[in-house]
ZAMARGU-4260 file (C-alpha; in steps of 0.2 Angstrom, whole numbers, plus 5000, padded with zeros to 4 digits):
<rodrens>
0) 4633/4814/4396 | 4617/4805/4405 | 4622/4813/4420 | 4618/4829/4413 | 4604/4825/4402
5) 4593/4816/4417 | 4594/4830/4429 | 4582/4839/4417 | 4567/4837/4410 | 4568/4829/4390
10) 4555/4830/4378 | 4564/4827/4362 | 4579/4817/4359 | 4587/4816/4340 | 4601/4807/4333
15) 4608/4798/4318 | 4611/4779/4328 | 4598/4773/4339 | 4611/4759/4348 | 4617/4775/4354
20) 4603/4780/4364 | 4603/4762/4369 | 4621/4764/4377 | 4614/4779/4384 | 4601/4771/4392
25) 4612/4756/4397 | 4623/4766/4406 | 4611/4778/4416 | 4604/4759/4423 | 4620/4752/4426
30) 4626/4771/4434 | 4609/4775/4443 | 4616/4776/4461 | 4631/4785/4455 | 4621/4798/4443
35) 4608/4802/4459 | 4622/4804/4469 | 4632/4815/4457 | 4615/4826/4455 | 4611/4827/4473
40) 4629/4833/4476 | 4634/4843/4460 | 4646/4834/4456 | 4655/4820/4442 | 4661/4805/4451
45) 4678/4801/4453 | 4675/4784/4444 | 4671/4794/4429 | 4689/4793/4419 | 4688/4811/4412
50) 4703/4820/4406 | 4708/4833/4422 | 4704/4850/4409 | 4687/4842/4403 | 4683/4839/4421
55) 4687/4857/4424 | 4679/4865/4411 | 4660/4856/4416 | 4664/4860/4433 | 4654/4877/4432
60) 4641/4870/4425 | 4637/4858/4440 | 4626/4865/4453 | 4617/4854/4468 | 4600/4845/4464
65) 4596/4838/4477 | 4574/4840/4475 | 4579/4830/4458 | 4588/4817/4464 | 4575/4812/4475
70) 4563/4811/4462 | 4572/4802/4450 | 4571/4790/4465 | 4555/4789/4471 | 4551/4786/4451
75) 4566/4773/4452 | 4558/4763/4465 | 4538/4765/4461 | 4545/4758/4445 | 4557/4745/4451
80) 4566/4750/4435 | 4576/4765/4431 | 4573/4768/4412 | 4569/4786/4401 | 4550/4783/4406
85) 4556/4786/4423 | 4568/4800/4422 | 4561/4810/4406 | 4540/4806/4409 | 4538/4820/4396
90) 4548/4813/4382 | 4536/4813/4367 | 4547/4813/4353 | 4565/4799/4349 | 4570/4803/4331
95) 4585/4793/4323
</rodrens>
């Protein structure tokens, strides 16, 4: 899920658990090379374990991004950190 939600720009976020978003962001620190390299590329890492037909069926909607790959890095290292204030500057709104 991080994969796809970082490559774009996220303003508002809602859900009914916050120790969700917290796994969330969790993961996306832990994954951070693997989630650049997959949105450079296009692509859901191998490491992923996804069933074969859910892999297919997200397939189409996986196009290159390389330009936000690199920015999501740039912000990674001015930061030191790689946390939603770096991926989603924009976010103004978390609502549980």
């Amino acid at each position: 899920m991080m994969r796809f939600a970082i490559e774009h720009q996220v303003t508002l976020m809602g859900g009914n658990n916050p120790l969700q978003f917290a796994q969330c962001f969790r993961t996306a620190q832990e994954r951070r090379l693997e989630i650049l390299d997959d949105i450079a590329e296009g692509t859901i890492s191998t490491r992923i374990d996804l069933p074969p037909d859910l892999r297919q069926a997200l397939q189409p909607h996986l196009r290159p991004n390389p330009e936000r790959a690199r920015e999501l890095a740039a912000a990674a290292a001015r930061a030191h950190r790689f946390t939603p204030a770096e991926y989603w500057p924009g976010l103004d709104l978390v609502c549980c």
